[in-house]
N, CA, C and O atoms as a DFTB+ gen file, in Angstrom:
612 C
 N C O
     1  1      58.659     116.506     156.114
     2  2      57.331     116.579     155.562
     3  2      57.107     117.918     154.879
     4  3      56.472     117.888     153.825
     5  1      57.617     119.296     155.414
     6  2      57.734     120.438     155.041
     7  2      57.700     120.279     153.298
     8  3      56.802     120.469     152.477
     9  1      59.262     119.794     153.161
    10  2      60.279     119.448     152.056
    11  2      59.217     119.267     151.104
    12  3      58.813     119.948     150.162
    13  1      58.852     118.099     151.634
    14  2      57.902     117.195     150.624
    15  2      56.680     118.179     149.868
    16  3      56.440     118.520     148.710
    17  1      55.955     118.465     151.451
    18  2      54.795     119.390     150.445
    19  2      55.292     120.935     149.793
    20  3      54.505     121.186     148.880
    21  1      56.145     121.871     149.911
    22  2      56.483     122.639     149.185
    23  2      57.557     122.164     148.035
    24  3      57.954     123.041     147.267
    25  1      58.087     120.727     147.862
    26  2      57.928     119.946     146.560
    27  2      57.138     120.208     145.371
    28  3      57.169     120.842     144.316
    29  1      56.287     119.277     146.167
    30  2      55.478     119.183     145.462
    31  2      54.110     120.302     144.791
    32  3      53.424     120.293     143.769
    33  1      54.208     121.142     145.943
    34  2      53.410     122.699     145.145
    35  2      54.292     123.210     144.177
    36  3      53.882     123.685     143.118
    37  1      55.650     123.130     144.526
    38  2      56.599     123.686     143.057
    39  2      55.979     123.519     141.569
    40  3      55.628     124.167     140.583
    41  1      56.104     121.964     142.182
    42  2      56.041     120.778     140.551
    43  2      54.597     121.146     140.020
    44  3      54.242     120.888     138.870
    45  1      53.795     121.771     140.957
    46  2      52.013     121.580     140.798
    47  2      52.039     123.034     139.975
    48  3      51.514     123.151     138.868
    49  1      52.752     124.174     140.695
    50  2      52.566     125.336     139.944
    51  2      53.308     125.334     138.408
    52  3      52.714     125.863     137.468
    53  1      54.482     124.784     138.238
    54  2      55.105     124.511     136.903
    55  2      54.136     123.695     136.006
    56  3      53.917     124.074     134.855
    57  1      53.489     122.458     136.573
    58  2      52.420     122.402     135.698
    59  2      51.625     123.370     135.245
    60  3      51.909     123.845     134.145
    61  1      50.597     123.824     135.882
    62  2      49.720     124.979     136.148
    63  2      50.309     125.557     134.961
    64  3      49.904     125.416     133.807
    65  1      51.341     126.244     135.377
    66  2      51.908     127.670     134.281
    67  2      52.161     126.950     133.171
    68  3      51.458     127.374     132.255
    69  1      53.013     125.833     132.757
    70  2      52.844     125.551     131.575
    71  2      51.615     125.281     130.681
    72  3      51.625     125.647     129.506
    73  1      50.677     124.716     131.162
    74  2      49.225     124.471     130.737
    75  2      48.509     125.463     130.358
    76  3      47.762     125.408     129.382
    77  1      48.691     126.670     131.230
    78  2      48.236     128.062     130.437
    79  2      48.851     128.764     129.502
    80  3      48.237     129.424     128.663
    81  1      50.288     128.670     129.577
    82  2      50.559     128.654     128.416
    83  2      50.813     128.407     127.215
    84  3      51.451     129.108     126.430
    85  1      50.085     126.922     126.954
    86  2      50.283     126.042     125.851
    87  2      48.411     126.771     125.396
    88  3      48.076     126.782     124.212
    89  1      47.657     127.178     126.246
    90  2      46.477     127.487     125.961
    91  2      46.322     129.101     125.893
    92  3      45.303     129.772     126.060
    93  1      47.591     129.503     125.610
    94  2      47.629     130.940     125.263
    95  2      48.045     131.182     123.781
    96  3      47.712     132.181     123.144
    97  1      48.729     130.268     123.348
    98  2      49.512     130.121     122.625
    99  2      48.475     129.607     121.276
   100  3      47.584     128.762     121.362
   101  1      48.936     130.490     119.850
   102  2      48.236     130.072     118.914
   103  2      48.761     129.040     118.033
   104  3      49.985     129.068     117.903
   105  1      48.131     128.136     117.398
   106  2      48.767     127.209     116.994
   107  2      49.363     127.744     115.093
   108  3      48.676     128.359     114.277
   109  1      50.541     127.326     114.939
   110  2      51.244     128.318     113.964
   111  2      50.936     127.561     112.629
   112  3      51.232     126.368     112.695
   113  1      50.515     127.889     111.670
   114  2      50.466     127.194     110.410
   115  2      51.625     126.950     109.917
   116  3      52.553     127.642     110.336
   117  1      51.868     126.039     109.027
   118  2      53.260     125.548     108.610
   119  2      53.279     125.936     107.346
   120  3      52.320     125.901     106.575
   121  1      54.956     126.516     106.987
   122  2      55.158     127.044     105.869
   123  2      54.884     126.090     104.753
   124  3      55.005     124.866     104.784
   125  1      54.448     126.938     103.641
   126  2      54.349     125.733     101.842
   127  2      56.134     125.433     101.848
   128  3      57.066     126.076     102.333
   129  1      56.071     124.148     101.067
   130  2      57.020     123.740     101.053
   131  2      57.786     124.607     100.011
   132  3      57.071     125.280      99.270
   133  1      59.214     124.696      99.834
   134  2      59.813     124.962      98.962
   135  2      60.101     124.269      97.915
   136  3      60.043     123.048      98.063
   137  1      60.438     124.727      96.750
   138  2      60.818     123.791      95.913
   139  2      62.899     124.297      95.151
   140  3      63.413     124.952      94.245
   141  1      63.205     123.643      96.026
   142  2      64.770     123.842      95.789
   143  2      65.097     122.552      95.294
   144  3      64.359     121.596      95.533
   145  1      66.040     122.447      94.688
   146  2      66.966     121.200      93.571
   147  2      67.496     120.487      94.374
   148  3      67.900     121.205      95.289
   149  1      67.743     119.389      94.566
   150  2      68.103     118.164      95.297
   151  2      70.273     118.368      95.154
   152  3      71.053     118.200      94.217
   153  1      70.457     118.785      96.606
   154  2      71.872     119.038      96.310
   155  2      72.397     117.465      96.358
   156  3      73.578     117.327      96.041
   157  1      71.837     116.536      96.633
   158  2      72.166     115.109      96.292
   159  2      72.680     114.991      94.936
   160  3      73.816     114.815      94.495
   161  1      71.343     115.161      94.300
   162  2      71.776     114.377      92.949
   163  2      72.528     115.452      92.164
   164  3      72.316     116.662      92.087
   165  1      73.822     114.386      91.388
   166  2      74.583     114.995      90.901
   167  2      74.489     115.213      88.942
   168  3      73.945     114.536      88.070
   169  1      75.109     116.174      88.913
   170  2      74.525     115.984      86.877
   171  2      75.979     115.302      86.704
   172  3      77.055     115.612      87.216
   173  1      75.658     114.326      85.856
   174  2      76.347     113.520      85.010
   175  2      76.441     113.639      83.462
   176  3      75.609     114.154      82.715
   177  1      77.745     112.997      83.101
   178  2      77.685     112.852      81.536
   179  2      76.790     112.123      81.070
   180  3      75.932     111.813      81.896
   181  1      76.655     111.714      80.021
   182  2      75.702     110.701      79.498
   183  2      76.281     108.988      79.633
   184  3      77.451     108.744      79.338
   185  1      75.564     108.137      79.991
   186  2      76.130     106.823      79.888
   187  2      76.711     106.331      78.832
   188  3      75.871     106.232      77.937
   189  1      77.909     105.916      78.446
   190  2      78.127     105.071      76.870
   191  2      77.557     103.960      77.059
   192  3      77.526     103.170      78.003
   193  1      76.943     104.003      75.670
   194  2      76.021     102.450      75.574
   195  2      74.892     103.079      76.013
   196  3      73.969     102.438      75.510
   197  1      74.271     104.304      76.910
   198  2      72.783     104.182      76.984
   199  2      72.131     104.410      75.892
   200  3      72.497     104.920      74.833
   201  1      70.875     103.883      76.319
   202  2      69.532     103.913      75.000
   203  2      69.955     103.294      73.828
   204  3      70.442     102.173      73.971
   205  1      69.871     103.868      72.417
   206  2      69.858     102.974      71.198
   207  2      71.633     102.263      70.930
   208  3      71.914     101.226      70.329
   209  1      72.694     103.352      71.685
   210  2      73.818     102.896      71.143
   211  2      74.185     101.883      71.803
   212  3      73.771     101.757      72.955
   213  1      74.906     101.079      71.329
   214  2      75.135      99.523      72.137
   215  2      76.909     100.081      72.697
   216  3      77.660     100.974      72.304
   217  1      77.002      99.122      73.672
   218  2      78.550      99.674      74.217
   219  2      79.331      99.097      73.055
   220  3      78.610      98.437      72.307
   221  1      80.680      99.165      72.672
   222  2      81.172      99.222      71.877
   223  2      82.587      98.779      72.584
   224  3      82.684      98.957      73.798
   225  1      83.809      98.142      71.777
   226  2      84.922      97.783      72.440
   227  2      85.751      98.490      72.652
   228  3      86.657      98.069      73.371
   229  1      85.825      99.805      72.160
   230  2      86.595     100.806      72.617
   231  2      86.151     100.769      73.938
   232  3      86.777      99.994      74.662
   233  1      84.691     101.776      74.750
   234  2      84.020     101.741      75.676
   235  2      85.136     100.795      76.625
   236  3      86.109     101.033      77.340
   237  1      84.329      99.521      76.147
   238  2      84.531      98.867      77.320
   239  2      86.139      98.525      77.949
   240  3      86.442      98.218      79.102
   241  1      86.982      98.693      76.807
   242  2      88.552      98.869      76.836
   243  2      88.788      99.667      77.691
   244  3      89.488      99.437      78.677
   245  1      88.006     101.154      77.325
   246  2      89.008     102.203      78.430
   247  2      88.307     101.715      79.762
   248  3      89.120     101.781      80.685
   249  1      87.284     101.326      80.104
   250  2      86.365     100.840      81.077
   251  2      87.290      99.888      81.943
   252  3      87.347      99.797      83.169
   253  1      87.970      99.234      81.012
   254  2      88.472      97.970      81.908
   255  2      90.179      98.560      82.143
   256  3      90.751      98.319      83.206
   257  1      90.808      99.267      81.128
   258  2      91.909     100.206      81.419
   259  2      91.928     100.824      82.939
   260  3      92.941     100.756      83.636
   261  1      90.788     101.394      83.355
   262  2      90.895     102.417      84.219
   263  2      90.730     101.333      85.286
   264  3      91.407     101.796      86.204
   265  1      90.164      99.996      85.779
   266  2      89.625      99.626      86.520
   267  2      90.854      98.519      86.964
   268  3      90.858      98.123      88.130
   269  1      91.758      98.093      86.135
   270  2      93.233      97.882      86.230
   271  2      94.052      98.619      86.814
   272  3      94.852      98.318      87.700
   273  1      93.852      99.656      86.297
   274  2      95.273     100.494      86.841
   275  2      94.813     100.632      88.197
   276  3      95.446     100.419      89.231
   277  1      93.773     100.970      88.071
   278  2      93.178     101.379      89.543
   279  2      94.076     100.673      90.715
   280  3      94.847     101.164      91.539
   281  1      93.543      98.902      90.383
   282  2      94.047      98.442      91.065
   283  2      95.597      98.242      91.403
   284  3      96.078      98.279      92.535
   285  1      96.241      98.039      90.293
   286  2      97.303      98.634      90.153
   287  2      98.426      99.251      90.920
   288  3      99.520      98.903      91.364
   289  1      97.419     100.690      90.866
   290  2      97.994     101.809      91.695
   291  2      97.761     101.919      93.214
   292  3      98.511     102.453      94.031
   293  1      96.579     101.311      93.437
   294  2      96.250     101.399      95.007
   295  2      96.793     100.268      95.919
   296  3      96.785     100.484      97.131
   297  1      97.354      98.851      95.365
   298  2      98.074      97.800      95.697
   299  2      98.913      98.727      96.908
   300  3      98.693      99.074      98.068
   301  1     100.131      98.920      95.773
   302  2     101.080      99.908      96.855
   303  2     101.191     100.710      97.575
   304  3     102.210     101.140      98.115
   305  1      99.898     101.083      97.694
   306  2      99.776     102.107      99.087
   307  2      98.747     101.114      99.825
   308  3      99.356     100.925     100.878
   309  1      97.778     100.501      99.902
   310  2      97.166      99.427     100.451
   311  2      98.847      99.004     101.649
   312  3      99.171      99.297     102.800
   313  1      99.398      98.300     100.654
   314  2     100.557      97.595     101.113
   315  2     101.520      98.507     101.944
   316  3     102.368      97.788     102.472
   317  1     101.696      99.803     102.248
   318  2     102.448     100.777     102.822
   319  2     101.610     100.467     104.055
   320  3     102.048      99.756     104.959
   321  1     100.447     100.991     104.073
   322  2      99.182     101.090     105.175
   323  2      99.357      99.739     106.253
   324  3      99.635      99.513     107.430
   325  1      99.018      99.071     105.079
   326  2      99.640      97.697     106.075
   327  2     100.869      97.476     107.358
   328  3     100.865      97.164     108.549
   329  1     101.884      97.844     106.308
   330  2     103.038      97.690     106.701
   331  2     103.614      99.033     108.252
   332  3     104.243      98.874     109.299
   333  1     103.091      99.997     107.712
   334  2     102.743     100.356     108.684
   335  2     102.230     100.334     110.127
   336  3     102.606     100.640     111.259
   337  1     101.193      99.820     109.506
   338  2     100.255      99.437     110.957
   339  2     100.657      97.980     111.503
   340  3     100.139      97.611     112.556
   341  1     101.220      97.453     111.085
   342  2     101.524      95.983     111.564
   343  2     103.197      96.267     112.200
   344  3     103.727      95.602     113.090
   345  1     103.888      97.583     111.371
   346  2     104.743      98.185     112.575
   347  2     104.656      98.555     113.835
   348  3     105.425      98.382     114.781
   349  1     103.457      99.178     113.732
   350  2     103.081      99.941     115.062
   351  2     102.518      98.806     115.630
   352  3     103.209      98.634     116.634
   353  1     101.525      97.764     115.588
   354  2     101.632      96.479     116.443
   355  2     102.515      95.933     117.440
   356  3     102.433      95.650     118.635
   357  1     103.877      95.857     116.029
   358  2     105.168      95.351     116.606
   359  2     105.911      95.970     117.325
   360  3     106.779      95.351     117.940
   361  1     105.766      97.648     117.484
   362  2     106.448      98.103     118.330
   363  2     105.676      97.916     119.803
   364  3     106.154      97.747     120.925
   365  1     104.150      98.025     119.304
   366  2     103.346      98.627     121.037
   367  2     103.250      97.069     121.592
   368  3     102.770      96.999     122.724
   369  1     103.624      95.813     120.990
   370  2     103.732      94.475     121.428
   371  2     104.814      94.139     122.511
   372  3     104.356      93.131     123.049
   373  1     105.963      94.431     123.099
   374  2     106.868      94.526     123.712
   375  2     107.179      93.107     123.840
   376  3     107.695      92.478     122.916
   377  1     106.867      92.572     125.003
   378  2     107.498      90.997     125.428
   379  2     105.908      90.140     125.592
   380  3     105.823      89.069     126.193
   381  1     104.692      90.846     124.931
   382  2     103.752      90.123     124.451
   383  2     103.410      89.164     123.706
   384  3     102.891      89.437     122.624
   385  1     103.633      87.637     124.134
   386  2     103.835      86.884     122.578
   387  2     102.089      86.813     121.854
   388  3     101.978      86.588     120.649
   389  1     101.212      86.962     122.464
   390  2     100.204      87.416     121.728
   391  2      99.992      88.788     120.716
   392  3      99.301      89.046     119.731
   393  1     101.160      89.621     121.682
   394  2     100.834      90.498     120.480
   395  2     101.711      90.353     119.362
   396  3     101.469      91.012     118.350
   397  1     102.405      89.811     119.388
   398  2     103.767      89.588     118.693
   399  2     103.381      89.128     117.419
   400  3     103.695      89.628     116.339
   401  1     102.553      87.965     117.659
   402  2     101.153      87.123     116.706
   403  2     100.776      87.678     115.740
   404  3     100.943      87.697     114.520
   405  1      99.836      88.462     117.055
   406  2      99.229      89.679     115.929
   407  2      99.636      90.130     114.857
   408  3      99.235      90.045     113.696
   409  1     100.765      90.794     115.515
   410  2     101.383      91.952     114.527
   411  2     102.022      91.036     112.984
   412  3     101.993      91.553     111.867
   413  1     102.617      89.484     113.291
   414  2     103.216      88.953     112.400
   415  2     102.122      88.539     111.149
   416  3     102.315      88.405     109.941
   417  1     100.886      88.397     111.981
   418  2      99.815      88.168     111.651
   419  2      98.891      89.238     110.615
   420  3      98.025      88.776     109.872
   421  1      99.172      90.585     110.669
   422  2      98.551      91.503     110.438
   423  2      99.869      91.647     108.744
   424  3      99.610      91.757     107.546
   425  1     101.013      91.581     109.389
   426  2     102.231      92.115     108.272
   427  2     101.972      90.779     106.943
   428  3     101.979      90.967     105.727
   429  1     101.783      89.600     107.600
   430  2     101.417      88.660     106.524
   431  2     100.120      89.024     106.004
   432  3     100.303      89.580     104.920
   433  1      98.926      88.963     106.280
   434  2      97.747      89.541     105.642
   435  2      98.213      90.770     105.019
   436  3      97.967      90.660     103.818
   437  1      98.657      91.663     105.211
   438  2      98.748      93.083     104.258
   439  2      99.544      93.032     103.110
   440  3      99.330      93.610     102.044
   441  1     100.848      92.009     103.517
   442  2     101.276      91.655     101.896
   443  2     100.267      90.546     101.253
   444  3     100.262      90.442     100.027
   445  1      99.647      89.942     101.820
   446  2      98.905      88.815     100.644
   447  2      97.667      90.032     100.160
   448  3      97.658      90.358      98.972
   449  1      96.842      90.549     100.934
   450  2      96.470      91.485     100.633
   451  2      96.710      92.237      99.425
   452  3      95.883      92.107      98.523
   453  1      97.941      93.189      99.207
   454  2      98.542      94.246      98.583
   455  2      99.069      93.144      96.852
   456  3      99.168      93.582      95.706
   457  1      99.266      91.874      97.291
   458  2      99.492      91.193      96.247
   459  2      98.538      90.681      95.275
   460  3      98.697      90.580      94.058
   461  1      97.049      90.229      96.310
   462  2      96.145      90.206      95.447
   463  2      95.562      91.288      95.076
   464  3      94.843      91.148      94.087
   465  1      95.642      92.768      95.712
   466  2      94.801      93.585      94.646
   467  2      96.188      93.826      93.281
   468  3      95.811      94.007      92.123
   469  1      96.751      93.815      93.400
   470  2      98.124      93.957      92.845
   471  2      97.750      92.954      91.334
   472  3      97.651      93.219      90.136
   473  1      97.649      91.985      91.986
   474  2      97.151      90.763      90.986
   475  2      95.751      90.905      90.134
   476  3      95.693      90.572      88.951
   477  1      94.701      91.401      90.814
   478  2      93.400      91.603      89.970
   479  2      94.043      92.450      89.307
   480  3      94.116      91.952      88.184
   481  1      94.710      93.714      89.298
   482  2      95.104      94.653      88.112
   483  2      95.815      94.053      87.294
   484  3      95.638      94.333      86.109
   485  1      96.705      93.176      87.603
   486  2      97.517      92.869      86.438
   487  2      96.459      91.527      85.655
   488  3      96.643      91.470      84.439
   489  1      95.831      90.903      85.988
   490  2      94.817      90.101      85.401
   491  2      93.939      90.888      84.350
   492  3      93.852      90.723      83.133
   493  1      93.289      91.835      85.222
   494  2      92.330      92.502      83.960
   495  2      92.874      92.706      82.936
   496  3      92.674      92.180      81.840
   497  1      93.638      93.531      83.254
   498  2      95.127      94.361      82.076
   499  2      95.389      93.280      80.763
   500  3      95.204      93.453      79.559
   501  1      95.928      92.020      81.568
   502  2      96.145      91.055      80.519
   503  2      94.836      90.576      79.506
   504  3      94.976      90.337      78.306
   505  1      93.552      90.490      80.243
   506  2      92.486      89.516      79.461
   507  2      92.024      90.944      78.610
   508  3      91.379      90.736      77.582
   509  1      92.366      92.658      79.038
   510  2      91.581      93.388      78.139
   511  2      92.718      93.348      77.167
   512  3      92.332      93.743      76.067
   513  1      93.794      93.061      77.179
   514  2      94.902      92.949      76.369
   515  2      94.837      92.074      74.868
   516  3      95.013      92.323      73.675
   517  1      94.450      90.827      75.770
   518  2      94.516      89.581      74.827
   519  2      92.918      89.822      73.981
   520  3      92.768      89.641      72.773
   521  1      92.066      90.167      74.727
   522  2      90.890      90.292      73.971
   523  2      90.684      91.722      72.931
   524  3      89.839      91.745      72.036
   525  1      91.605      92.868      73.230
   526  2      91.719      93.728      72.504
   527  2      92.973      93.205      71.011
   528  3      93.198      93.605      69.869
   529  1      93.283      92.554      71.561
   530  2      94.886      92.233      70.555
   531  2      95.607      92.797      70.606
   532  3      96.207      92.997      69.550
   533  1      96.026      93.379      71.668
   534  2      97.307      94.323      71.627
   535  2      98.099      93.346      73.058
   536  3      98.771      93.789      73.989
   537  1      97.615      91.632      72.696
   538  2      99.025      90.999      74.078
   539  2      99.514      90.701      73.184
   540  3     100.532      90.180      73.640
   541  1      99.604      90.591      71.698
   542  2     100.370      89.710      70.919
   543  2     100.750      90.367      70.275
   544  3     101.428      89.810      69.411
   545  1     100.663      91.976      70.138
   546  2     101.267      93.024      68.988
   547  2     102.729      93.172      69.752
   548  3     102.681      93.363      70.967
   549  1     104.250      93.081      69.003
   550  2     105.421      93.021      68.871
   551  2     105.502      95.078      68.868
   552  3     106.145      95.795      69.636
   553  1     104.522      95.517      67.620
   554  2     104.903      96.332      67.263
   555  2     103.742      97.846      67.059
   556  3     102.689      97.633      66.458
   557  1     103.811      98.198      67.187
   558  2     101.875      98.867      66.717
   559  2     101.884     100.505      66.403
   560  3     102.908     101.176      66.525
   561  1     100.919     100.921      66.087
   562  2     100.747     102.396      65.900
   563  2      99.442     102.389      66.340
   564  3      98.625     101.659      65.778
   565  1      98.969     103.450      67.727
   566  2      98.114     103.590      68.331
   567  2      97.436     105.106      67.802
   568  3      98.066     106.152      67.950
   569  1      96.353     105.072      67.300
   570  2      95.698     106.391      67.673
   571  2      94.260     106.515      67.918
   572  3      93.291     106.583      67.161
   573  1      94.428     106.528      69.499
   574  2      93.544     106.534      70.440
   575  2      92.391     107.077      69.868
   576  3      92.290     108.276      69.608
   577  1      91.078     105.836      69.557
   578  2      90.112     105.955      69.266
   579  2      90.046     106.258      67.910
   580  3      88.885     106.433      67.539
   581  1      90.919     106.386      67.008
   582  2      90.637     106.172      65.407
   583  2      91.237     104.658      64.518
   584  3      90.662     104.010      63.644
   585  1      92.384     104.479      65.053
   586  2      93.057     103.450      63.999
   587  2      94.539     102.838      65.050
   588  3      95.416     103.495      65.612
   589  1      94.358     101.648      64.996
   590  2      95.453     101.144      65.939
   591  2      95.655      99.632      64.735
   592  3      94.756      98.937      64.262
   593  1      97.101      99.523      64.533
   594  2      97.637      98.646      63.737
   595  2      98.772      98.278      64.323
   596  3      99.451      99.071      64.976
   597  1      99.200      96.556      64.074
   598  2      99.457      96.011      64.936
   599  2     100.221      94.748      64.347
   600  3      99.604      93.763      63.943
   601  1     101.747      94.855      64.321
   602  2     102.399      94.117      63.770
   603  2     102.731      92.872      64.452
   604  3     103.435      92.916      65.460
   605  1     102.356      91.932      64.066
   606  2     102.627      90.423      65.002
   607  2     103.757      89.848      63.898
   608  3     103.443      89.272      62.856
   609  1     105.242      90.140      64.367
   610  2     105.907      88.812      64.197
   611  2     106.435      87.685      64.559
   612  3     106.875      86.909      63.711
């Protein structure tokens, strides 16, 4: 019973003292805001095609260039990653035939995977090809962004 009531006078005086000092205490005005630049937003070039100029087929050529290769290029490491990790499956699988599954499971998805991004790049590539005219040029003289001629025999 002791326990209890010098408890509870503890808890009574910690009230107490905090309460006087929340009523000692002046209440602080808050600083004006600042006005600093948004480290978010980033400055950019200008859009091609914004406002009056319309996009144009160059534009959208290198547009679809870059968005090919992209894929392209990231196929084969996609497909490493995979292969990888569907190693390490197969090793930490031992005499698990569930994991065994898995892992055969994981190595087939990462090549169909690695093949279809593999495949959207080589798709774009072709239709900006055929729609630029350079799937059917044999022969050509390119100069990037002035004059490209294009011998079909």
């Amino acid at each position: 019973m002791q326990k209890n009531i010098s408890k509870i006078l503890f808890l009574s005086q910690i009230i107490i003292n905090l309460w006087v000092f929340a009523l000692l205490i002046e209440p602080v005005q808050a600083a004006p805001p600042l006005n600093l630049p948004n480290p978010i937003i980033i400055p950019t070039r200008p859009i091609p095609g914004a406002g009056s100029n319309p996009t144009n087929l160059l534009e959208l050529r290198e547009l679809l260039s870059i968005v090919g290769n992209f894929f392209v290029m990231i196929a084969p490491v996609l497909l490493v990653i995979a292969l990888i990790y569907s190693g390490m499956l197969f090793m930490s699988a031992g005499a698990s035939g569930a994991m065994v599954a898995k892992a055969k499971a994981a190595l087939g998805y990462g090549i169909l995977g690695g093949f279809i991004v593999f495949a959207a790049g080589v798709i774009i590539n072709t239709i900006m090809a055929v729609v630029t005219r350079q799937f059917f040029c044999n022969f050509g003289i390119n100069i990037p962004g002035v004059l490209t001629i294009c011998i079909i025999i």
